[in-house]
N, CA, C and O atoms as a CHARMM CRD file, in Angstrom:
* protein
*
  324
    1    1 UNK  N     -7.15900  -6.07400   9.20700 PROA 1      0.00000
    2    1 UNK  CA    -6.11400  -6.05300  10.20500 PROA 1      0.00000
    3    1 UNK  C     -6.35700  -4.88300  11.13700 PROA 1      0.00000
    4    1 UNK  O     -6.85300  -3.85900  10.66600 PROA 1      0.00000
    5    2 UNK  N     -6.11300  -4.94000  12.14700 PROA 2      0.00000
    6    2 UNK  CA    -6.23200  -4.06700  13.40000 PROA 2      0.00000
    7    2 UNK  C     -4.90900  -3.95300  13.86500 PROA 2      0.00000
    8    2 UNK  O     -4.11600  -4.89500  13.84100 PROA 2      0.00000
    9    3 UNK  N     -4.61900  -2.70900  14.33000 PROA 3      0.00000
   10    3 UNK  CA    -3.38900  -2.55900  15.11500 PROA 3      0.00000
   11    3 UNK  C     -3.43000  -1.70200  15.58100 PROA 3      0.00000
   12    3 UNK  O     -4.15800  -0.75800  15.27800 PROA 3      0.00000
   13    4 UNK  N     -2.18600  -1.78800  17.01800 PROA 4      0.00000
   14    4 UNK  CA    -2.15700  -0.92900  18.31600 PROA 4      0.00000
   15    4 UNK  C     -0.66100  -0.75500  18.26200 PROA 4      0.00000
   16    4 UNK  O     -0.11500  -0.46900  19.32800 PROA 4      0.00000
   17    5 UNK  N      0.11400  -0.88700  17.14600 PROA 5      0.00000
   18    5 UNK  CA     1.34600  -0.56200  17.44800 PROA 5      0.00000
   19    5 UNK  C      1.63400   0.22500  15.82900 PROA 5      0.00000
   20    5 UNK  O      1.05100   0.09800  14.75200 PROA 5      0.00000
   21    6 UNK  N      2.89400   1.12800  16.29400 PROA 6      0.00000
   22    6 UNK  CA     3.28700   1.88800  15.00200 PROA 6      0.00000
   23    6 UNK  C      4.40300   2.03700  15.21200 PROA 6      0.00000
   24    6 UNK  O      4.71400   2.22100  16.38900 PROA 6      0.00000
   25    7 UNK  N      5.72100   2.01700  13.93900 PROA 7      0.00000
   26    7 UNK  CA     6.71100   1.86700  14.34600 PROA 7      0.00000
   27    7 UNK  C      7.48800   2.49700  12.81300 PROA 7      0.00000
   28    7 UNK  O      7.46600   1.90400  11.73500 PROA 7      0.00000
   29    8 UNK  N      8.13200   3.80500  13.07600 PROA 8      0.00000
   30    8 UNK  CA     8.64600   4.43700  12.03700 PROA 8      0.00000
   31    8 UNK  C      9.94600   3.38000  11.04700 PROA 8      0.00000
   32    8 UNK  O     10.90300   2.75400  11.50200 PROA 8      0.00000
   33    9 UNK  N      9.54600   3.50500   9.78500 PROA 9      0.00000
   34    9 UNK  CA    10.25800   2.25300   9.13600 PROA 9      0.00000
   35    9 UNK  C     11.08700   3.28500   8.34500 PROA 9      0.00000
   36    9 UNK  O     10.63300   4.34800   7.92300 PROA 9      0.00000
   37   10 UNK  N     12.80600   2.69600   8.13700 PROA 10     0.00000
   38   10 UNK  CA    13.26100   3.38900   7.06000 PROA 10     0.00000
   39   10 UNK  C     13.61100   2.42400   5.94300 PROA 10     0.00000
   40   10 UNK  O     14.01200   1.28100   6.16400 PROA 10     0.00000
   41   11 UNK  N     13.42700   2.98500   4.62100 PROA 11     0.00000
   42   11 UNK  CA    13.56000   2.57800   3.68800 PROA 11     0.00000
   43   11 UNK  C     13.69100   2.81900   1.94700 PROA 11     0.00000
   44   11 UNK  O     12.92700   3.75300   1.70400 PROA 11     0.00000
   45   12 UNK  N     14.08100   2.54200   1.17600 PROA 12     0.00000
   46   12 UNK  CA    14.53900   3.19700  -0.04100 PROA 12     0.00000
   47   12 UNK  C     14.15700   2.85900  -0.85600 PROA 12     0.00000
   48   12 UNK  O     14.10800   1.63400  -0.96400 PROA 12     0.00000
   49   13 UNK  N     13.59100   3.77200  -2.05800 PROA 13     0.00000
   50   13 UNK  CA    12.77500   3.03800  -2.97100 PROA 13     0.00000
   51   13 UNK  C     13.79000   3.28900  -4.38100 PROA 13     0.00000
   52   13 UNK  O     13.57500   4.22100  -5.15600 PROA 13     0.00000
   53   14 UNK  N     14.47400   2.69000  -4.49500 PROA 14     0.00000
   54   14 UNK  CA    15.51700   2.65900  -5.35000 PROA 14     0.00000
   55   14 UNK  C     14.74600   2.62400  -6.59800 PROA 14     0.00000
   56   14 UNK  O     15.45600   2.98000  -7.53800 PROA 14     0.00000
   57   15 UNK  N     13.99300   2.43400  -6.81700 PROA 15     0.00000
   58   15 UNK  CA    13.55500   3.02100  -8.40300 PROA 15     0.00000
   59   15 UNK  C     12.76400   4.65500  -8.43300 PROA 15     0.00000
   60   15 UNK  O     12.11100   5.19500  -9.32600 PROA 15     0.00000
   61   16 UNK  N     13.10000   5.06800  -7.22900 PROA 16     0.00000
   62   16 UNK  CA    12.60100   6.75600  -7.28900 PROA 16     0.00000
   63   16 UNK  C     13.72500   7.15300  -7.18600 PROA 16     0.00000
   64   16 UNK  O     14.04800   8.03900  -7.97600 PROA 16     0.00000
   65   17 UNK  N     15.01500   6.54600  -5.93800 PROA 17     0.00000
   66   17 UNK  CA    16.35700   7.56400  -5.97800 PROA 17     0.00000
   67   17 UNK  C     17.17300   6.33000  -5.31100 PROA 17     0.00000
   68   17 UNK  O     16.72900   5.63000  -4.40100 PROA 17     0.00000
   69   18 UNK  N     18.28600   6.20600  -5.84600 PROA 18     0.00000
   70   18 UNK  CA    18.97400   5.02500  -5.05600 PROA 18     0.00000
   71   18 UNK  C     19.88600   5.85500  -3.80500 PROA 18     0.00000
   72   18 UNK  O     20.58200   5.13300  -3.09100 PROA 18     0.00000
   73   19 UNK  N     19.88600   7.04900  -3.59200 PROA 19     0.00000
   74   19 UNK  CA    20.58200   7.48200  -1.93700 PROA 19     0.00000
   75   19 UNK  C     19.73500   8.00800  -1.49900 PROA 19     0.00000
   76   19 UNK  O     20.09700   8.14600  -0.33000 PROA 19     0.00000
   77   20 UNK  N     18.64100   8.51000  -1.60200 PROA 20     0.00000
   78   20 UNK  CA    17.47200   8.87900  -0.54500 PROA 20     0.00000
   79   20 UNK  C     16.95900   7.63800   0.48900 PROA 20     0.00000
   80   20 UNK  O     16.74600   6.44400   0.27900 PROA 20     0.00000
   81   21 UNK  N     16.84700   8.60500   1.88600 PROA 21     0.00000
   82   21 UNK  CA    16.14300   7.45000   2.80500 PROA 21     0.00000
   83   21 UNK  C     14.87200   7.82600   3.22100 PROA 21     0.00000
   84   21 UNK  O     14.98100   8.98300   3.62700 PROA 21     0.00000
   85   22 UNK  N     13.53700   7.38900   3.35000 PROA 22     0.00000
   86   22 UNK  CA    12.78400   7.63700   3.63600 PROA 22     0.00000
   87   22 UNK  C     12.18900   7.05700   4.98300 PROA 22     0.00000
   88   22 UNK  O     12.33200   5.83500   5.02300 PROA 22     0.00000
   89   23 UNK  N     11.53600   7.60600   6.14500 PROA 23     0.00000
   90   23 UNK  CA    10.91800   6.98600   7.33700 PROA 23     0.00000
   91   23 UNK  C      9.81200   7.60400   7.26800 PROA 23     0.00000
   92   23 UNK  O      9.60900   8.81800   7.29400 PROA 23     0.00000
   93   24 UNK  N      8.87900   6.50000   7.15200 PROA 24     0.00000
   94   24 UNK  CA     7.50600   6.30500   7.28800 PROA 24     0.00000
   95   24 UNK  C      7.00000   6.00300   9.04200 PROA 24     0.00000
   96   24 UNK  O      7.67600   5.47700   9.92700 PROA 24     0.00000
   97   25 UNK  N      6.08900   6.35500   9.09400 PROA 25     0.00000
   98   25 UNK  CA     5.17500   5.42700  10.03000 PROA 25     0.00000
   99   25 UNK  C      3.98900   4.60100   9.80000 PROA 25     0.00000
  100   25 UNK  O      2.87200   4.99800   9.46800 PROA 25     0.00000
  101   26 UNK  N      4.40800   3.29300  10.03800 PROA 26     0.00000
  102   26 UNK  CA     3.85000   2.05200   9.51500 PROA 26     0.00000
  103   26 UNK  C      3.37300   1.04700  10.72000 PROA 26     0.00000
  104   26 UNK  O      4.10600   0.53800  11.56800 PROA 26     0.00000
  105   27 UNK  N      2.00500   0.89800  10.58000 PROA 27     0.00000
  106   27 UNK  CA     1.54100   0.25000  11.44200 PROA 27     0.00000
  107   27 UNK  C      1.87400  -1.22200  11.44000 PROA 27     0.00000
  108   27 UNK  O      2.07600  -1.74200  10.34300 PROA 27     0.00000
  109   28 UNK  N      1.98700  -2.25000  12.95900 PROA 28     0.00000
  110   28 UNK  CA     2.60300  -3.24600  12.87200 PROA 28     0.00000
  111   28 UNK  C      1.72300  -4.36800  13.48200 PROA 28     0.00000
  112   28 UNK  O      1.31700  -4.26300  14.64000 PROA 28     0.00000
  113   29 UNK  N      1.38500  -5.58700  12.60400 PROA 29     0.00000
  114   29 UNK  CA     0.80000  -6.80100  12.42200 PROA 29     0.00000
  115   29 UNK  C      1.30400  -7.81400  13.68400 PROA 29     0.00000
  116   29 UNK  O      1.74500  -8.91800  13.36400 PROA 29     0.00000
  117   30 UNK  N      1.25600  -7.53800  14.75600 PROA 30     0.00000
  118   30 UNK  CA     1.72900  -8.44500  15.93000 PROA 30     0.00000
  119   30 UNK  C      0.92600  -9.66500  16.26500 PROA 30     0.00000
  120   30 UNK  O      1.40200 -10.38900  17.13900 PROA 30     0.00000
  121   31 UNK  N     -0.08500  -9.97500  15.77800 PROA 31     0.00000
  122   31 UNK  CA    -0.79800 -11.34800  15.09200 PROA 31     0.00000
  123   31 UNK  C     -0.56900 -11.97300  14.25900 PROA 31     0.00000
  124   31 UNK  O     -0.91000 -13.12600  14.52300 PROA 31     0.00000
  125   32 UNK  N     -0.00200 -11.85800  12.97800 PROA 32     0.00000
  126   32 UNK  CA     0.03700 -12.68100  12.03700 PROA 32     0.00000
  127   32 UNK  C      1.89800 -12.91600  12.21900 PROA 32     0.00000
  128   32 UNK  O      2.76400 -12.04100  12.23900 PROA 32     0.00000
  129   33 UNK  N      2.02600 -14.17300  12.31500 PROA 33     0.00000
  130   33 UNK  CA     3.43700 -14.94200  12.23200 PROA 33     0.00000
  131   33 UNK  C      3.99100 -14.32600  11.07500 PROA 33     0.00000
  132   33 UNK  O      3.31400 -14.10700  10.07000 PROA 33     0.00000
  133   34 UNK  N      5.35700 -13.99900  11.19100 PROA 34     0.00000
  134   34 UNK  CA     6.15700 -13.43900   9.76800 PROA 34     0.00000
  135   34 UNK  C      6.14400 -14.38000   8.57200 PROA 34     0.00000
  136   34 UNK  O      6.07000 -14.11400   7.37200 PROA 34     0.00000
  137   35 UNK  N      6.23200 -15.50900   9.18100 PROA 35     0.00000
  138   35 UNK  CA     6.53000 -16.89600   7.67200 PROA 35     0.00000
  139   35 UNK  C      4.90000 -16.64700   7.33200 PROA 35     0.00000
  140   35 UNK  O      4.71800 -16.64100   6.11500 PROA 35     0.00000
  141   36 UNK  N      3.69300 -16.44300   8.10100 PROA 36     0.00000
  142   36 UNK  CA     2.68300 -16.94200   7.31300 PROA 36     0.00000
  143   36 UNK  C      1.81500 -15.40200   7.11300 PROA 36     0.00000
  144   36 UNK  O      0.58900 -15.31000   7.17100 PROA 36     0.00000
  145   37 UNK  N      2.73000 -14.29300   6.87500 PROA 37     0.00000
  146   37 UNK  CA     1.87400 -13.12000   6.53600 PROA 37     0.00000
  147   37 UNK  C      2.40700 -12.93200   5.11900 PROA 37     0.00000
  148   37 UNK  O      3.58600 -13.05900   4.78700 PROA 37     0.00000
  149   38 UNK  N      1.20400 -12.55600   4.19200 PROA 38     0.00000
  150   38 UNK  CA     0.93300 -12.58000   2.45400 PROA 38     0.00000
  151   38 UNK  C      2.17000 -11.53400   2.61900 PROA 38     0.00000
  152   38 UNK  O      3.21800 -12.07200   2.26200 PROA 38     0.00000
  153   39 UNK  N      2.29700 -10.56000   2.93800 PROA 39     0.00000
  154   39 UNK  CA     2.86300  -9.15000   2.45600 PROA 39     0.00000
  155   39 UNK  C      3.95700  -8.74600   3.79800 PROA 39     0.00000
  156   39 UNK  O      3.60600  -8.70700   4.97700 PROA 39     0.00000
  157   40 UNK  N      5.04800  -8.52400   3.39400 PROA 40     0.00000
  158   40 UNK  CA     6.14200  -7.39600   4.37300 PROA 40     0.00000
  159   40 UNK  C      5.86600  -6.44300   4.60900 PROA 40     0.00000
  160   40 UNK  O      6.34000  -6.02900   5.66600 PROA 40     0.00000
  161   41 UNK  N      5.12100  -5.65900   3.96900 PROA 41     0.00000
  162   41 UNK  CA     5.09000  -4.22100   3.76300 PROA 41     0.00000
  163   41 UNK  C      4.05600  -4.15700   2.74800 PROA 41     0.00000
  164   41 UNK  O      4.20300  -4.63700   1.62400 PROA 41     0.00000
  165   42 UNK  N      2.75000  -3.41500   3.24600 PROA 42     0.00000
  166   42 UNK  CA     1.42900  -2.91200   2.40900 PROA 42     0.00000
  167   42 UNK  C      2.07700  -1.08000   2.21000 PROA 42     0.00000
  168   42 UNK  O      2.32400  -0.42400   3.22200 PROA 42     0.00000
  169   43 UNK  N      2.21900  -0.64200   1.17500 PROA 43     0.00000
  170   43 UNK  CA     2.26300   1.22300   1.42600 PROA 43     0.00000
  171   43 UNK  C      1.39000   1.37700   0.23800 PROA 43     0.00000
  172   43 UNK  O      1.36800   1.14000  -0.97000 PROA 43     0.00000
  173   44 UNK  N      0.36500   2.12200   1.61700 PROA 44     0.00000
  174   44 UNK  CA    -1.24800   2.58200   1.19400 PROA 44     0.00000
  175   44 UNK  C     -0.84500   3.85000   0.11500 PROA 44     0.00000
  176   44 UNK  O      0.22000   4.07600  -0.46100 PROA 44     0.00000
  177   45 UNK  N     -2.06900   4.53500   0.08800 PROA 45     0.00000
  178   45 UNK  CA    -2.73000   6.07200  -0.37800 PROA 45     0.00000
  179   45 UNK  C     -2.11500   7.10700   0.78300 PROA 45     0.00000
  180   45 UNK  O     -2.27500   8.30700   0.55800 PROA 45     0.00000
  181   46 UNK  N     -1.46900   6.74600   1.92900 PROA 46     0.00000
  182   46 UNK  CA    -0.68000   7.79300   2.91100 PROA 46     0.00000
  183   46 UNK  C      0.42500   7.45700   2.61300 PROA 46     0.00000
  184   46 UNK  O      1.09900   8.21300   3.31400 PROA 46     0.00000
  185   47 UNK  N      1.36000   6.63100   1.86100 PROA 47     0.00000
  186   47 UNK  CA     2.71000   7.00200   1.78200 PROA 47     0.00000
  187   47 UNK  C      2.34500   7.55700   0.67600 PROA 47     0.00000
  188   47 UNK  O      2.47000   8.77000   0.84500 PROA 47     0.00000
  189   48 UNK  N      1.96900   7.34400  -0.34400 PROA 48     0.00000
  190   48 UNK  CA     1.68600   8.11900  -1.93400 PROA 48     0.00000
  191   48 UNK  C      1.80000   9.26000  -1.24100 PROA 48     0.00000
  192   48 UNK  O      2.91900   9.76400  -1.14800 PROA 48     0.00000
  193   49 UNK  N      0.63200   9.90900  -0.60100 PROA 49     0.00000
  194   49 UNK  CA     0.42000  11.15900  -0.50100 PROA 49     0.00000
  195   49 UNK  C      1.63700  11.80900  -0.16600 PROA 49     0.00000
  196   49 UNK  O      2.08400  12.81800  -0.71100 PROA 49     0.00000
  197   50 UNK  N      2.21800  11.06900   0.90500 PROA 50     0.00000
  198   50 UNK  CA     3.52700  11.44500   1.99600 PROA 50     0.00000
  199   50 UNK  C      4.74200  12.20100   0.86800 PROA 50     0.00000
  200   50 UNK  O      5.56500  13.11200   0.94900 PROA 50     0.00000
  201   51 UNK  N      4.27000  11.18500  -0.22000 PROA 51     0.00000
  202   51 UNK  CA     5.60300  11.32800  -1.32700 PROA 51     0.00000
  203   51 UNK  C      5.68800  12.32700  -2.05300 PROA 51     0.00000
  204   51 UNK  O      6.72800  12.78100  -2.52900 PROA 51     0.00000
  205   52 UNK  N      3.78800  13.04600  -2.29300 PROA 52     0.00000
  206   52 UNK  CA     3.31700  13.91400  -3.82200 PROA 52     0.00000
  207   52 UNK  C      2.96600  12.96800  -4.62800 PROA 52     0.00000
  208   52 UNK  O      2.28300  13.40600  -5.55400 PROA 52     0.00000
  209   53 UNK  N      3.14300  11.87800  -4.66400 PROA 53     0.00000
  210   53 UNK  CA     2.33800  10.84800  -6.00700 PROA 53     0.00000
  211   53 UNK  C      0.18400  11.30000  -5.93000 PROA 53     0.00000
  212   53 UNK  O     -0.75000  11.28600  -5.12800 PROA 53     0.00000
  213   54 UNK  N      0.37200  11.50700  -6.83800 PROA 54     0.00000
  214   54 UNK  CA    -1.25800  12.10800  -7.01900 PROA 54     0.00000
  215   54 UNK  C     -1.66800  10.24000  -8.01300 PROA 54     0.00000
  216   54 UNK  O     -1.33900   9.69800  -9.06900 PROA 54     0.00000
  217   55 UNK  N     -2.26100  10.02400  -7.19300 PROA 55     0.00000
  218   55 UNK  CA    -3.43100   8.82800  -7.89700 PROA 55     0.00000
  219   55 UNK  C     -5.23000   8.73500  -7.97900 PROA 55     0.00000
  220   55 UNK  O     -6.08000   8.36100  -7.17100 PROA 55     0.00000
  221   56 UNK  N     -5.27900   9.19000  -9.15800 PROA 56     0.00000
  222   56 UNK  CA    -6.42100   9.34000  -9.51400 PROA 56     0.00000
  223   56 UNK  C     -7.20300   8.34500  -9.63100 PROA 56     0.00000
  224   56 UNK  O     -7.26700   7.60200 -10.61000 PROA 56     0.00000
  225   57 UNK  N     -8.11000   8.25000  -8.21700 PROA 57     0.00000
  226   57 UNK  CA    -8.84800   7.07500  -8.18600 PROA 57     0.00000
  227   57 UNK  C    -10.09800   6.47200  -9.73000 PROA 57     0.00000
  228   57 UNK  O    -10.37000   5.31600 -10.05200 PROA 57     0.00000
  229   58 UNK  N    -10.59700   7.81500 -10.37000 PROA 58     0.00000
  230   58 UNK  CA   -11.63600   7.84200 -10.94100 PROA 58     0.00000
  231   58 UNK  C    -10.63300   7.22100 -12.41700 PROA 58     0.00000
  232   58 UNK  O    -11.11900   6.40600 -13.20200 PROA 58     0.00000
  233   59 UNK  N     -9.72100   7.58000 -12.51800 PROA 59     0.00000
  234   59 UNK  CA    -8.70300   6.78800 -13.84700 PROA 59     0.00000
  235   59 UNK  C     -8.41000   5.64100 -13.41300 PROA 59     0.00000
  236   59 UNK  O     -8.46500   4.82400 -14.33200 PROA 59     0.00000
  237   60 UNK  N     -8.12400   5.19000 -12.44000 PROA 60     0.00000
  238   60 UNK  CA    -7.54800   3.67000 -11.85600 PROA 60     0.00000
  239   60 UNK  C     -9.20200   2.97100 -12.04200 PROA 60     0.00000
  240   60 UNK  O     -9.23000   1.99500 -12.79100 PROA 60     0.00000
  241   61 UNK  N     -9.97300   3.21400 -11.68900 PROA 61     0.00000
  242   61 UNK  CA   -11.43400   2.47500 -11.27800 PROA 61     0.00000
  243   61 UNK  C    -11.86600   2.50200 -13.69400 PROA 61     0.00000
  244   61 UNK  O    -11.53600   1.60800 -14.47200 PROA 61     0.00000
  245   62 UNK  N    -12.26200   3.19900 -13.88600 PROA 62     0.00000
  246   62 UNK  CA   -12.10300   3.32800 -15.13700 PROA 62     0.00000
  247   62 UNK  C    -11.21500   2.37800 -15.80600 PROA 62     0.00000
  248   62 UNK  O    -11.85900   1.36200 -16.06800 PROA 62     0.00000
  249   63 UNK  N     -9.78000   2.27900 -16.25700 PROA 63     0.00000
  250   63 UNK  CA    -9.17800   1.44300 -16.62900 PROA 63     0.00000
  251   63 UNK  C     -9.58900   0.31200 -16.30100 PROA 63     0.00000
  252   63 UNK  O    -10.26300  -0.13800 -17.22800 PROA 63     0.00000
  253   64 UNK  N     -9.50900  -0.65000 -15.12900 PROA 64     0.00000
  254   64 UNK  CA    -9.76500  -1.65000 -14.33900 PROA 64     0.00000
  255   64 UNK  C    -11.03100  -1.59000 -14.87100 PROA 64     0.00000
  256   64 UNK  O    -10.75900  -2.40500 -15.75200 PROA 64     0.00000
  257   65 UNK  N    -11.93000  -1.38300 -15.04400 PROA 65     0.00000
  258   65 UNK  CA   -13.08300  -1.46300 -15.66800 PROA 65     0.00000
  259   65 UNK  C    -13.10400  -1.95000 -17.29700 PROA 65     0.00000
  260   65 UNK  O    -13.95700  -2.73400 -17.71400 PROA 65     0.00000
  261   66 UNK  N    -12.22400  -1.47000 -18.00600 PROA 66     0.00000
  262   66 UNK  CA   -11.97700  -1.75900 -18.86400 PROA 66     0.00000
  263   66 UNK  C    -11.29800  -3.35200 -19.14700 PROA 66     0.00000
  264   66 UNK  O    -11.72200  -4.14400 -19.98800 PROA 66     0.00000
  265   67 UNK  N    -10.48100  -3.51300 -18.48800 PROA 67     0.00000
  266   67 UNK  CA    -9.77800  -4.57400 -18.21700 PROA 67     0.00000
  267   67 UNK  C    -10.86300  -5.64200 -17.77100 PROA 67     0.00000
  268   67 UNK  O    -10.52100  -6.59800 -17.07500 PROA 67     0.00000
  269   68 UNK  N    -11.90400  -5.50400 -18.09500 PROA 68     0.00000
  270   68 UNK  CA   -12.94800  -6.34000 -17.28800 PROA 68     0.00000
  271   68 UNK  C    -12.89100  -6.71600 -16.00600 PROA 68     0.00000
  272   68 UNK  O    -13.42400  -7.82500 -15.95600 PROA 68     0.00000
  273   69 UNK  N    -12.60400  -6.45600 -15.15800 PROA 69     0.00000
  274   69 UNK  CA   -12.24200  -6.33700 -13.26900 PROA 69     0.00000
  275   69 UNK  C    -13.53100  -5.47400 -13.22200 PROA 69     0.00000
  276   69 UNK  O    -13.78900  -4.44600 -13.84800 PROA 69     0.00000
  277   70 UNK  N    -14.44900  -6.32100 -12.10100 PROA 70     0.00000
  278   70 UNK  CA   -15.54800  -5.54000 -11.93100 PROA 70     0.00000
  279   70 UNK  C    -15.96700  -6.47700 -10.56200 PROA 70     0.00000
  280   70 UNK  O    -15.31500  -7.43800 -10.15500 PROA 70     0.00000
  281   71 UNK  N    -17.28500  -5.92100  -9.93400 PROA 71     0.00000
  282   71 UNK  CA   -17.84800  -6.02600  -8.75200 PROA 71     0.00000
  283   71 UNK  C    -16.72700  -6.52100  -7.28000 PROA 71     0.00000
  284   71 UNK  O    -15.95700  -5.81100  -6.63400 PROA 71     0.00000
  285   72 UNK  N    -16.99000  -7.72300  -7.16600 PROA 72     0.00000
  286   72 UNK  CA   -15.86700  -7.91800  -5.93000 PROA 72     0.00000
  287   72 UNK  C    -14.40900  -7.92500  -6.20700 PROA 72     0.00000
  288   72 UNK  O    -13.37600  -7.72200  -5.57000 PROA 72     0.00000
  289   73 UNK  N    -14.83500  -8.32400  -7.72800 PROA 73     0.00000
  290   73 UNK  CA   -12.92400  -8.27400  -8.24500 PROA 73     0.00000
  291   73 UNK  C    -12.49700  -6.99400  -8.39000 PROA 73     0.00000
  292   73 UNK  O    -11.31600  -6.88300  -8.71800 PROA 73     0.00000
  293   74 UNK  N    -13.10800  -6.01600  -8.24400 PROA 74     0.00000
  294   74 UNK  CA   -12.67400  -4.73200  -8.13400 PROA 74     0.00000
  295   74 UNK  C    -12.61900  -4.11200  -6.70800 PROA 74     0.00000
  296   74 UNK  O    -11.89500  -3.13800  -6.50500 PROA 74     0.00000
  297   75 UNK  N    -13.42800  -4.70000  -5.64400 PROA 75     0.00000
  298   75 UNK  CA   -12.83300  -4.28200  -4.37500 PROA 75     0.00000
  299   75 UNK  C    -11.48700  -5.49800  -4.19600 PROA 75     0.00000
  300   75 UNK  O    -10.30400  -5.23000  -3.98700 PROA 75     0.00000
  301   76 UNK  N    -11.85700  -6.31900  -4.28900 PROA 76     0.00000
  302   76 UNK  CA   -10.68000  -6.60200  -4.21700 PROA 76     0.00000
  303   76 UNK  C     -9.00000  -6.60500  -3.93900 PROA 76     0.00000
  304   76 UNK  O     -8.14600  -6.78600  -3.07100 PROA 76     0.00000
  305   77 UNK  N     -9.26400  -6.16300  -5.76600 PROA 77     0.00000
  306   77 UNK  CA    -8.06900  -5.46300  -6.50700 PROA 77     0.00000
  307   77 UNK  C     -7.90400  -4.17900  -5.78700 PROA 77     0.00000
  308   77 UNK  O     -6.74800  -3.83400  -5.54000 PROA 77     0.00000
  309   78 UNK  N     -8.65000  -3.59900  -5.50200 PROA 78     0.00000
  310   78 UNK  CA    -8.57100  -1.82800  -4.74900 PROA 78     0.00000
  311   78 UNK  C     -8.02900  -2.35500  -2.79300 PROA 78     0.00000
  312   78 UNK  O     -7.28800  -1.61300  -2.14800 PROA 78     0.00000
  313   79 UNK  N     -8.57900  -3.67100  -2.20800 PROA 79     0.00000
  314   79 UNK  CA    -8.17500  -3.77800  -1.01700 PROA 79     0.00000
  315   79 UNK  C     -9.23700  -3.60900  -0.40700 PROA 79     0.00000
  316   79 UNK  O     -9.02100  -3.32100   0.77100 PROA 79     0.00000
  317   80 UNK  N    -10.58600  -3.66900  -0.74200 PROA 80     0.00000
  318   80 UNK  CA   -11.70500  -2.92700   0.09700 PROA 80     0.00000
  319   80 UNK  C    -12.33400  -4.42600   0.65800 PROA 80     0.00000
  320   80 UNK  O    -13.29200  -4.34300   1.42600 PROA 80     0.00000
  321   81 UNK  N    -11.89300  -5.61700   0.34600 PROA 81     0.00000
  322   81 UNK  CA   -12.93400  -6.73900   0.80200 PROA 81     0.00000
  323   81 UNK  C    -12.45500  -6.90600   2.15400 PROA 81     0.00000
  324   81 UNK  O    -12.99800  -7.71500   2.90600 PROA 81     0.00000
C-alpha cells in the first residue's frame, strides 16, 4: 500500500485502559473501497513503540519458528510479502 494522506486517529484500547484516549497518526488507504479492504486499522511497530511496548523481534521470529511457520509463511505472518 502506498499513501499520500495521514490523518491523526483517536482511539482506545480498552484492554490497556478503558478512559485513556490515544491519537495516533495513521496513514490513509484512499484506493481500496471500505467494504472490500481486509483490515480497518493495521497498528505497526510505530504505535508499539509510540506506546513503550518493547517487541523483541529475535523471540517472535524464534517462537514462530518453532511453531513450524517458516520461509514465506514467515514473511508473511511478519507482513513482509
Amino acid at each position: 500500500m502506498t499513501s499520500n494522506e495521514e490523518s491523526l486517529v483517536e482511539m482506545k484500547l480498552i484492554e490497556l485502559s478503558s478512559n485513556n484516549t490515544i491519537t495516533f497518526p495513521c496513514q490513509v488507504d484512499s484506493k481500496t473501497a471500505p467494504n472490500e479492504a481486509p483490515y480497518h486499522i493495521i497498528l505497526g511497530s510505530d504505535f508499539m513503540e509510540a506506546l513503550g511496548i518493547n517487541i523483541e523481534y529475535s523471540d517472535l521470529l524464534e517462537s514462530m519458528r518453532r511453531k513450524g511457520v517458516r520461509g514465506s509463511g514467515l514473511q508473511y505472518y511478519l507482513g513482509f510479502n
